[in-house]
N, CA, C and O atoms as CSV, one atom per row, in Angstrom:
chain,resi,resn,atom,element,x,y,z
A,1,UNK,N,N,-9.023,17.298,-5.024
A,1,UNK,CA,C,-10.258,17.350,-5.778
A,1,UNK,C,C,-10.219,16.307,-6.893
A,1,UNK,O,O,-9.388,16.508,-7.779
A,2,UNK,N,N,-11.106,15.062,-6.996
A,2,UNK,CA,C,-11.435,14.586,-7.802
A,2,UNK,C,C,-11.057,14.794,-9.325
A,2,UNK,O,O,-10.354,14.068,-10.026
A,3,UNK,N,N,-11.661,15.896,-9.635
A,3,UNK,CA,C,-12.155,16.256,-11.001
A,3,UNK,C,C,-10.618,17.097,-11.126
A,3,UNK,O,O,-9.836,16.631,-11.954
A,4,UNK,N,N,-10.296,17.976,-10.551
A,4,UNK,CA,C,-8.624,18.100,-10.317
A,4,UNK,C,C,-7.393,17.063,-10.473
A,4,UNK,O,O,-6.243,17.274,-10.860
A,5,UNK,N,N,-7.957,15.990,-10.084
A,5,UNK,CA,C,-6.501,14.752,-10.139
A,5,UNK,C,C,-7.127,13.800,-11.632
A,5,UNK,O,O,-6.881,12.624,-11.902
A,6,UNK,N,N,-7.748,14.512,-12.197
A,6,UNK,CA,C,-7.784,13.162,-13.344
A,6,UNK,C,C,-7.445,14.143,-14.197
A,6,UNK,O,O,-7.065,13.594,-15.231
A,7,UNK,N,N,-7.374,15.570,-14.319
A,7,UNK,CA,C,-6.798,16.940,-15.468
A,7,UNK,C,C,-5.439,16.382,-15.131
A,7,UNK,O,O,-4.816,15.783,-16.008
A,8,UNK,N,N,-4.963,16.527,-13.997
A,8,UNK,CA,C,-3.418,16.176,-13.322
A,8,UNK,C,C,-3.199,15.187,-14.391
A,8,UNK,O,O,-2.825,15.380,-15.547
A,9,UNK,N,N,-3.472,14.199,-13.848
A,9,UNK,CA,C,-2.890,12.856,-14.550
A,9,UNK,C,C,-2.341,12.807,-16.049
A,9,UNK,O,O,-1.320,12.379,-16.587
A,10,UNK,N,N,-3.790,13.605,-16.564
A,10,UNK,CA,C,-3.637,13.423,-17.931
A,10,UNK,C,C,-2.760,14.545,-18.589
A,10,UNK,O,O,-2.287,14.278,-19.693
A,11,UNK,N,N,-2.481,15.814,-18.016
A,11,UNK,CA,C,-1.329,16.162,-18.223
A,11,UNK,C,C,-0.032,15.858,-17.842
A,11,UNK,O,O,1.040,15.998,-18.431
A,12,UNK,N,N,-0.310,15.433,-16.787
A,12,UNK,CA,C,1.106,14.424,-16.417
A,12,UNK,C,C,1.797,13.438,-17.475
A,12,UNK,O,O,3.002,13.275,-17.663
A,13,UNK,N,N,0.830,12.889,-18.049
A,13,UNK,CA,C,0.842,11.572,-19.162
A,13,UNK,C,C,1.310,12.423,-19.830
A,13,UNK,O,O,2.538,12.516,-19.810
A,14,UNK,N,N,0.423,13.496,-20.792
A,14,UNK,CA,C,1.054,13.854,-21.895
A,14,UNK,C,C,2.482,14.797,-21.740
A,14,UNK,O,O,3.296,15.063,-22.623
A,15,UNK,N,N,2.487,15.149,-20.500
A,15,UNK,CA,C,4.449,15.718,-20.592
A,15,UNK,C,C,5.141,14.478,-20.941
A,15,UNK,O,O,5.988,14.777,-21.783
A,16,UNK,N,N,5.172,13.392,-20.722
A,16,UNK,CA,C,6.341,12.489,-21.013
A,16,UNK,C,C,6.624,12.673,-22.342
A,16,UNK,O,O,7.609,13.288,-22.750
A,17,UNK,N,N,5.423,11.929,-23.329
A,17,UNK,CA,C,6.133,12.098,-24.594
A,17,UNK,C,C,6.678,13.457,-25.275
A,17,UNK,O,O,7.658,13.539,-26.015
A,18,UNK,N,N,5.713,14.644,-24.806
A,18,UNK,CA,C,6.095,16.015,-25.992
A,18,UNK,C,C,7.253,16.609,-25.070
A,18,UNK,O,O,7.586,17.702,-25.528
A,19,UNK,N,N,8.065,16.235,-23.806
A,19,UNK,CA,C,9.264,16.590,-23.395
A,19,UNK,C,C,10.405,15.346,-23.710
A,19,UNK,O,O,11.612,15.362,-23.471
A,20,UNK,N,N,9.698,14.420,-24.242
A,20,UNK,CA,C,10.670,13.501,-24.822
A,20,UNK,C,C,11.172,13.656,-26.019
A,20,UNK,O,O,12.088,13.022,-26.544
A,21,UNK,N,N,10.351,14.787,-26.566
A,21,UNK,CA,C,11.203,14.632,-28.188
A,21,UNK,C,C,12.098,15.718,-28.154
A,21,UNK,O,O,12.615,16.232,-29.145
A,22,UNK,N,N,12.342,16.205,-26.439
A,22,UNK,CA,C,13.293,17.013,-26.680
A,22,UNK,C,C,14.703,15.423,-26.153
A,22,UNK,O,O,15.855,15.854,-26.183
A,23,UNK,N,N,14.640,14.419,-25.889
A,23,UNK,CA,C,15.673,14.263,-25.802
A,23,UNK,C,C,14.911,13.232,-24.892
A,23,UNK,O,O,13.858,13.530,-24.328
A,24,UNK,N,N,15.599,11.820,-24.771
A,24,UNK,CA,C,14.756,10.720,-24.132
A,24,UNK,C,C,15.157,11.018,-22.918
A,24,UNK,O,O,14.155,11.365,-22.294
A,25,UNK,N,N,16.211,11.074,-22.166
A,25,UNK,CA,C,16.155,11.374,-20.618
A,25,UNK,C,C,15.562,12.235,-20.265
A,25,UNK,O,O,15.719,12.489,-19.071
A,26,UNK,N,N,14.486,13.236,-21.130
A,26,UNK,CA,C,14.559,14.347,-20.487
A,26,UNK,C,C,12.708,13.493,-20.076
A,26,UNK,O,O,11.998,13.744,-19.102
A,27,UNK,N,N,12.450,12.597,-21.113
A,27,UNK,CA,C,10.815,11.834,-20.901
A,27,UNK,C,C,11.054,11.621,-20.008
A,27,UNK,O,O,10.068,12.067,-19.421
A,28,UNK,N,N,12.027,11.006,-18.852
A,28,UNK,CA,C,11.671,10.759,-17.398
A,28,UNK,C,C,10.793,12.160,-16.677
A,28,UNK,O,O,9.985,12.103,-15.750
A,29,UNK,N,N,11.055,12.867,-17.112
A,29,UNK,CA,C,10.887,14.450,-16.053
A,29,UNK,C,C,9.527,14.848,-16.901
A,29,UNK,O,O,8.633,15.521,-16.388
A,30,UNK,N,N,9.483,14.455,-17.989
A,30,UNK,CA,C,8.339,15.221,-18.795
A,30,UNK,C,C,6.805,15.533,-17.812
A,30,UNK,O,O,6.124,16.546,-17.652
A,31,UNK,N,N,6.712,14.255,-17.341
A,31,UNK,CA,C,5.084,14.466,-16.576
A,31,UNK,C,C,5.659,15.276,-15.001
A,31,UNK,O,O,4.798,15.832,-14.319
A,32,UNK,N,N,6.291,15.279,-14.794
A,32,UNK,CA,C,6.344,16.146,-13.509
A,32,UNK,C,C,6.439,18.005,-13.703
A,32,UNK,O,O,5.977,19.011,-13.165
A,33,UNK,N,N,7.410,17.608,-14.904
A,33,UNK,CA,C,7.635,19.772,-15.453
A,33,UNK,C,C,6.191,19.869,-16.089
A,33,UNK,O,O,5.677,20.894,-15.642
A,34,UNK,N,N,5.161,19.095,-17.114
A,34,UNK,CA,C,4.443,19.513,-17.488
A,34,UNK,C,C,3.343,19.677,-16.320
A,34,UNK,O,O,2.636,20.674,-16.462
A,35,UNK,N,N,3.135,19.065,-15.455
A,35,UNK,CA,C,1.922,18.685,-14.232
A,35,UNK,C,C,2.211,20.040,-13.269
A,35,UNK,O,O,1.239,20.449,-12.634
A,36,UNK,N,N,3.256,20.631,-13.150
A,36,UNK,CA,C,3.720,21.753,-12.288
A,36,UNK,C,C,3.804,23.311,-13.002
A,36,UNK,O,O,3.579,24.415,-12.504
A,37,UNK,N,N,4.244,22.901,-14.446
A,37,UNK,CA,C,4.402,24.113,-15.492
A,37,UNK,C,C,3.194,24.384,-16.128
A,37,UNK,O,O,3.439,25.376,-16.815
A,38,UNK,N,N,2.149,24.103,-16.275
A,38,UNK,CA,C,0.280,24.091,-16.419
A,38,UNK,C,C,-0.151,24.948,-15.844
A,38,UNK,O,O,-0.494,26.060,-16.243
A,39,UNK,N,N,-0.183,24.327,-14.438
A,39,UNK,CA,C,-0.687,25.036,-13.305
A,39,UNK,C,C,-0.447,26.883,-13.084
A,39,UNK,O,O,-1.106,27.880,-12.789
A,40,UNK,N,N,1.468,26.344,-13.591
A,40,UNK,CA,C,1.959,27.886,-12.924
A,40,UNK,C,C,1.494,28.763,-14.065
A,40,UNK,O,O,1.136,29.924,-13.865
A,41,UNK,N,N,1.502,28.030,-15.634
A,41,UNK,CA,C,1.432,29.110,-16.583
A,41,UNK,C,C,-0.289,29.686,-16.558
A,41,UNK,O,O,-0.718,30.753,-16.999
A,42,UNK,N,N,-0.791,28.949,-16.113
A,42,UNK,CA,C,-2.344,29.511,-15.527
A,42,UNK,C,C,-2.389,30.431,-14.823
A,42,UNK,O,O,-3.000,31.428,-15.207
A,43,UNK,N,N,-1.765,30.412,-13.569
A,43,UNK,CA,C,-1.344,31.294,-12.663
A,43,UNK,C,C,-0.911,32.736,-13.229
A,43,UNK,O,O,-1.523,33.762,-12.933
A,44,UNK,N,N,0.243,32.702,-14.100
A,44,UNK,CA,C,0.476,33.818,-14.988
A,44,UNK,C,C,0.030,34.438,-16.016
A,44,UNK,O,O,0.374,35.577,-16.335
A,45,UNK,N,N,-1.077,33.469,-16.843
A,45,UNK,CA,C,-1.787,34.166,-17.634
A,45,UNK,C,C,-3.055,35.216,-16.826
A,45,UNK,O,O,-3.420,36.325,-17.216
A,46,UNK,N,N,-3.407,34.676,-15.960
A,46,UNK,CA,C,-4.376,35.427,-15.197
A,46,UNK,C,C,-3.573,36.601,-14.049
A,46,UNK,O,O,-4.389,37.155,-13.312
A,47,UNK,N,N,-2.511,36.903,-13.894
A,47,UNK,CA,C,-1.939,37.575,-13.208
A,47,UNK,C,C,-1.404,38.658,-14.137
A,47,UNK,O,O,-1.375,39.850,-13.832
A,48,UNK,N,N,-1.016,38.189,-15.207
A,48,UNK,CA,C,-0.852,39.441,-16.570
A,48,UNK,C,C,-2.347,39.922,-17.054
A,48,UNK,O,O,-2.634,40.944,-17.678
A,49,UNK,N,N,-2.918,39.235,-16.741
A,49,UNK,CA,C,-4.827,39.836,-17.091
A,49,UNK,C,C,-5.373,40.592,-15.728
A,49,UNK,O,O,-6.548,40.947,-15.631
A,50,UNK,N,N,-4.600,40.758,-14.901
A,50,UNK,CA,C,-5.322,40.974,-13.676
A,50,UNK,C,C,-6.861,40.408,-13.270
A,50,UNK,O,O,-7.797,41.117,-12.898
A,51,UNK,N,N,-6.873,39.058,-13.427
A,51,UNK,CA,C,-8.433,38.058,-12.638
A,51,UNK,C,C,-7.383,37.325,-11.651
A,51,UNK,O,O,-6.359,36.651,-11.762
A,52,UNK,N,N,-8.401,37.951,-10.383
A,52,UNK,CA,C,-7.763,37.686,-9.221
A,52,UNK,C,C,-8.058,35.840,-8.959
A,52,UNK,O,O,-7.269,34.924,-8.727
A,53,UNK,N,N,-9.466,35.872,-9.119
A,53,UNK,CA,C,-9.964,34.672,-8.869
A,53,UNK,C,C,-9.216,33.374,-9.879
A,53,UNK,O,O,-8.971,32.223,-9.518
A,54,UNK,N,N,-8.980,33.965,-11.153
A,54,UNK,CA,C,-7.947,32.819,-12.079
A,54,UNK,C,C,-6.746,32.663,-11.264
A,54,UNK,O,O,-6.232,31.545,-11.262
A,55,UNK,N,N,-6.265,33.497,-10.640
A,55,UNK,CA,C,-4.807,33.551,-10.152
A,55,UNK,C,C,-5.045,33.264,-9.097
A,55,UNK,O,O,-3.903,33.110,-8.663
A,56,UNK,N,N,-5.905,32.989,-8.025
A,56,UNK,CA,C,-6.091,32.047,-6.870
A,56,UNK,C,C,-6.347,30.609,-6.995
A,56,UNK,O,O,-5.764,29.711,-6.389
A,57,UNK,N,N,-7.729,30.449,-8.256
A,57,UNK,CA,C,-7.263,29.226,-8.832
A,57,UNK,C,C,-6.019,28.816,-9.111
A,57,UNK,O,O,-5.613,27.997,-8.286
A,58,UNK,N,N,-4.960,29.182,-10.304
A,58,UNK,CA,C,-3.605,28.400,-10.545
A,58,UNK,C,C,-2.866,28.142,-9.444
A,58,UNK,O,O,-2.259,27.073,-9.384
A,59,UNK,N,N,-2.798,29.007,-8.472
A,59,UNK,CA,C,-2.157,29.158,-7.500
A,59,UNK,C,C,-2.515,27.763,-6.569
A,59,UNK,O,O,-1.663,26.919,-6.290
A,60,UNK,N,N,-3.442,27.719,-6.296
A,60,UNK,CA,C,-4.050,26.280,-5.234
A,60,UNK,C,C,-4.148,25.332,-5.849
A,60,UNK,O,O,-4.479,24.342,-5.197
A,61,UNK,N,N,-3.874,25.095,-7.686
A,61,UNK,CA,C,-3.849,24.179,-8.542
A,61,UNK,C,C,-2.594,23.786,-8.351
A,61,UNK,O,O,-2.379,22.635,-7.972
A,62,UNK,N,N,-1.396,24.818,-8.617
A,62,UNK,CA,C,0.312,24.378,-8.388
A,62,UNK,C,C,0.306,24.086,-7.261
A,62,UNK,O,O,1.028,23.156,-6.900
A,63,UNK,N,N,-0.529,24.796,-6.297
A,63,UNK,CA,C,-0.057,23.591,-4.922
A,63,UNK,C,C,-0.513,22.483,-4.361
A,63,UNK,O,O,-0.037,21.954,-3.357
A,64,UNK,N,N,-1.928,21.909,-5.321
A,64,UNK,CA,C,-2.200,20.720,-5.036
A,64,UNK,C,C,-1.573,19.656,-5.726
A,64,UNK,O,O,-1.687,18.461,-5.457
A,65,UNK,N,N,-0.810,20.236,-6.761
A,65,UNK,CA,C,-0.120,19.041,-7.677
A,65,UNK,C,C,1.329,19.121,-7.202
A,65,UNK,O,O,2.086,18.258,-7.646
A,66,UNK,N,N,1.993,20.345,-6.076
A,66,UNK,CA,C,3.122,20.093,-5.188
A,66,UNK,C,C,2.936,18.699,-4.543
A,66,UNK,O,O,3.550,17.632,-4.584
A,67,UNK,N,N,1.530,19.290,-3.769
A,67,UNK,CA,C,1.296,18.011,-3.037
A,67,UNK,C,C,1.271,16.582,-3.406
A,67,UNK,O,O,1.708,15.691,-2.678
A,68,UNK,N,N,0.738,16.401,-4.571
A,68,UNK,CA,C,0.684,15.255,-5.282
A,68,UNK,C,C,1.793,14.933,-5.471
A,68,UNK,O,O,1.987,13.818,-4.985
A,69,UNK,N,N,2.881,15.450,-6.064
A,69,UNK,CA,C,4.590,15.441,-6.503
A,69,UNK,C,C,5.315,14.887,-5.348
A,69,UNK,O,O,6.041,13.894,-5.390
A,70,UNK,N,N,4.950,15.921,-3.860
A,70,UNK,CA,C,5.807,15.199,-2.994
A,70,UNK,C,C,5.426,13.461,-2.539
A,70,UNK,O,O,6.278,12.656,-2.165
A,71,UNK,N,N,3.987,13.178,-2.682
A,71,UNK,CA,C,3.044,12.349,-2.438
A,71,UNK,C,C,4.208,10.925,-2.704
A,71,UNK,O,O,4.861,10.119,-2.042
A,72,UNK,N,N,3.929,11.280,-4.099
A,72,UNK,CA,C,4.798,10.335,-5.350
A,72,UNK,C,C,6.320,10.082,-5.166
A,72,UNK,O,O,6.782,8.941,-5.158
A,73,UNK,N,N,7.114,11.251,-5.011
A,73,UNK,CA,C,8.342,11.183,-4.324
A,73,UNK,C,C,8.708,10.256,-3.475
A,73,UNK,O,O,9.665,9.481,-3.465
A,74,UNK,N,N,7.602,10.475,-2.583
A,74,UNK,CA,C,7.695,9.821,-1.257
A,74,UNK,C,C,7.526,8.357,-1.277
A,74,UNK,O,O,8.362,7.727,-0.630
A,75,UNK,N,N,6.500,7.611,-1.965
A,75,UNK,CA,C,6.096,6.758,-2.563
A,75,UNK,C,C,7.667,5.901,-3.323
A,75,UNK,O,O,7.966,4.743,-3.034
A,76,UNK,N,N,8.315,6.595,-4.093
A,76,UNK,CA,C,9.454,6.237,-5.029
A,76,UNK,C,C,10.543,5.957,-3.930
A,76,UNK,O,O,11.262,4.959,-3.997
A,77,UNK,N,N,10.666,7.174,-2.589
A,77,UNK,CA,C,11.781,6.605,-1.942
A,77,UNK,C,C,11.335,5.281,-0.815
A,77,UNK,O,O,12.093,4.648,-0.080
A,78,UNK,N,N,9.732,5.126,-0.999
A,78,UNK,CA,C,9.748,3.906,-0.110
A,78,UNK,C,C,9.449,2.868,-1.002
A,78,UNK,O,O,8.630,1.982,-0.756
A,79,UNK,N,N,10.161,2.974,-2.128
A,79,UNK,CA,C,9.871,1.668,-3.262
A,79,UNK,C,C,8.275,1.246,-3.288
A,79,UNK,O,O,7.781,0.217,-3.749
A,80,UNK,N,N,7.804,2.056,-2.823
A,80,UNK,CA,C,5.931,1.474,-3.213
A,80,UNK,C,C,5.390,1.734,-5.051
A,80,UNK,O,O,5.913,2.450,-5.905
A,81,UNK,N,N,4.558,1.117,-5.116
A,81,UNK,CA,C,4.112,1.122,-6.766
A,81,UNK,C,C,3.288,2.452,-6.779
A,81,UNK,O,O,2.473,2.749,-5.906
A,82,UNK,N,N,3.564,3.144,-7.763
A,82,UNK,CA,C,3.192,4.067,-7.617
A,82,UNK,C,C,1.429,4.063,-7.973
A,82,UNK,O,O,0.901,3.087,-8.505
A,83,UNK,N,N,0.714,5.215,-7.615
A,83,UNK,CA,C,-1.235,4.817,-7.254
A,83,UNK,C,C,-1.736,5.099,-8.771
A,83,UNK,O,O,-2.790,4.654,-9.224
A,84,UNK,N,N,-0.732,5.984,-9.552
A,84,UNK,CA,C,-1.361,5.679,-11.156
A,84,UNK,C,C,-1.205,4.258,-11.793
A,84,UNK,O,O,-2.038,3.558,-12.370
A,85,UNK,N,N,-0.066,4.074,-11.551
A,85,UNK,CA,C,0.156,2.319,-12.229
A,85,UNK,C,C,-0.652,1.413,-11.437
A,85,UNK,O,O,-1.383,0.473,-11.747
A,86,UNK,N,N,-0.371,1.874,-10.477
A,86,UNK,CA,C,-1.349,0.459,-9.822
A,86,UNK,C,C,-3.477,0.525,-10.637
A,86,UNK,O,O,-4.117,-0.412,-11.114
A,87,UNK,N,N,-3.967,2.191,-10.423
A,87,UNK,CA,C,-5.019,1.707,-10.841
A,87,UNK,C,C,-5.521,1.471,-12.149
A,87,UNK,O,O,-6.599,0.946,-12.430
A,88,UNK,N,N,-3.975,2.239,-13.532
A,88,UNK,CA,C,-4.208,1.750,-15.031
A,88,UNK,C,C,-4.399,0.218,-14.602
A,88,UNK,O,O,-5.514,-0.299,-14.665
A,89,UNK,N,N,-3.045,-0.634,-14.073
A,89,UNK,CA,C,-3.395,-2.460,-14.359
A,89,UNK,C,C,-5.004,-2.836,-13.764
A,89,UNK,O,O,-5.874,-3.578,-14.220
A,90,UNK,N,N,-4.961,-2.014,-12.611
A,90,UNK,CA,C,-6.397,-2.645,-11.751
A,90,UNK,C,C,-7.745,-2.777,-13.285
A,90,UNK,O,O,-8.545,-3.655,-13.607
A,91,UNK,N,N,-7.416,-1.501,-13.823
A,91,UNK,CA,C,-8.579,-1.116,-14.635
A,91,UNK,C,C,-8.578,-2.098,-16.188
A,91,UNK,O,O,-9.566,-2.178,-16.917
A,92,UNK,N,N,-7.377,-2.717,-16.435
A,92,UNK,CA,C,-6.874,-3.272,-17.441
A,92,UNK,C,C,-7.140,-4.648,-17.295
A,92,UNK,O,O,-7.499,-5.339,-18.248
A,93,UNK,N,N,-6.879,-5.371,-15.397
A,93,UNK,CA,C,-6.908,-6.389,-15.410
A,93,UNK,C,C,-9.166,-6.369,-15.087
A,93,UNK,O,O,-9.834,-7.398,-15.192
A,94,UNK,N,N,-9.682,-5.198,-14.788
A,94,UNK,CA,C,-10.963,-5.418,-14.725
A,94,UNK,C,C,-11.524,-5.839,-16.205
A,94,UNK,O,O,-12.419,-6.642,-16.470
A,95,UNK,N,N,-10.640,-4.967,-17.176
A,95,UNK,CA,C,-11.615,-5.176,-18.323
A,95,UNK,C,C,-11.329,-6.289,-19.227
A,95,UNK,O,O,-12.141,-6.909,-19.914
A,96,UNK,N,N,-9.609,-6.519,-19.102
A,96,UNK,CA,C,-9.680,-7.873,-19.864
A,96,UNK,C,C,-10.376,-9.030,-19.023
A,96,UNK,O,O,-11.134,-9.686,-19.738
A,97,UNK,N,N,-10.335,-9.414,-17.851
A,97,UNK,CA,C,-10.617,-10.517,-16.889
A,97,UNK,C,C,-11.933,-10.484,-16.338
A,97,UNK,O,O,-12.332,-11.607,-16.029
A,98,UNK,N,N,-12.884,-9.383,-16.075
A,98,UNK,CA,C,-13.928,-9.411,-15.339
A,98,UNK,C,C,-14.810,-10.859,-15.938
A,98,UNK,O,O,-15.373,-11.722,-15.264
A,99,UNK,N,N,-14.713,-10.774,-17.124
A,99,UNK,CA,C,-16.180,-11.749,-18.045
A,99,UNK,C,C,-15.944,-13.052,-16.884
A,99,UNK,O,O,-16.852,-13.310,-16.093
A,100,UNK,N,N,-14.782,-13.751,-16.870
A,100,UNK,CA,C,-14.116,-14.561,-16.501
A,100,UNK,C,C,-13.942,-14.497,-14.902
A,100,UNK,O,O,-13.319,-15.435,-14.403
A,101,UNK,N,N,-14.263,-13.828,-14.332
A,101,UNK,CA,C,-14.333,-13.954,-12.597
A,101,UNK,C,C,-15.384,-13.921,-12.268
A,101,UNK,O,O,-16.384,-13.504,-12.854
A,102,UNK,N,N,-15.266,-14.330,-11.362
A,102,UNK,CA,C,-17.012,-14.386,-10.151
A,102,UNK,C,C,-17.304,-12.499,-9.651
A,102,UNK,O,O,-16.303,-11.781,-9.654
A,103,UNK,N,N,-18.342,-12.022,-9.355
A,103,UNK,CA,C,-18.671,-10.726,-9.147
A,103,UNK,C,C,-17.609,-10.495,-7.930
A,103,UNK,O,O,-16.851,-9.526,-7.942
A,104,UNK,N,N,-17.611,-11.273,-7.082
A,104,UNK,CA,C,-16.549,-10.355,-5.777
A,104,UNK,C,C,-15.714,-9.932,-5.717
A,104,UNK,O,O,-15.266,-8.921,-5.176
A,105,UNK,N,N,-14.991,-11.503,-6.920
A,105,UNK,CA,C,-13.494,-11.537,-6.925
A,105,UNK,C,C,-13.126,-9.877,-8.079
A,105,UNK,O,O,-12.204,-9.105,-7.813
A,106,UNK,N,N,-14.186,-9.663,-9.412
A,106,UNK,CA,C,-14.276,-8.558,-9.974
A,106,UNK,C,C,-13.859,-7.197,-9.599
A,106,UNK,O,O,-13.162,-6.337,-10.138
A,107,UNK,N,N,-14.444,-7.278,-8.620
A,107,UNK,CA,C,-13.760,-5.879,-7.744
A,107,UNK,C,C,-12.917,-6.180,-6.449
A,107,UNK,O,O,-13.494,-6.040,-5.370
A,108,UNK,N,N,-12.063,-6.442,-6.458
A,108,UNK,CA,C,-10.848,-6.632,-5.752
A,108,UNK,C,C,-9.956,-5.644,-6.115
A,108,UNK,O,O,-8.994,-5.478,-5.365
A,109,UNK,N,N,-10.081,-4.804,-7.303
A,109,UNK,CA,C,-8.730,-3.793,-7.041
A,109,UNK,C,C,-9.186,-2.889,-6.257
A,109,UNK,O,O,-8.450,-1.982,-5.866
């Protein structure tokens, strides 16, 4: 879901730094425990409330961001760039460079 993978992301982002100030190796792992630990603590707040429907949500939330996790994994063991970095530069090289390219070449990422 769309509107699902851009919440992802941006909690993904923000685990790096606030699991980094527990300790800089631990910022490697930060966006993956926070992107997986969200989901589940959703899951459990609505399962200690008894709302079934919250707790089917978290539930298909932790497993679409499994999916995403193994996605990425998979991605890392075939040395490919991973699809967040690639579309921050795409979006970075649109906005510093577009003025300066022809319309076609513009959207090429």
């Amino acid at each position: 879901m769309p509107i699902l993978d851009s919440a992802n992301l941006a909690i993904h982002e923000a685990g790096h730094p606030i699991v980094g100030l527990l300790g800089g190796r631990l910022m490697v792992y930060g966006g993956t425990l926070f992107q997986l630990l969200f989901p589940a603590l959703v899951a459990f707040h609505f399962l200690r409330r008894g709302g079934a429907v919250g707790l089917a949500f978290g539930l298909v939330w932790l497993g679409e961001n499994l999916l995403n996790v193994m996605r990425y994994m998979a991605d890392a063991r075939a040395h490919l760039q991973p699809r967040a970095e690639q579309a921050a530069r795409c979006a970075v090289e649109r906005g510093l460079r577009a003025p300066f390219l022809r319309p076609a070449r513009a959207r090429s990422c």
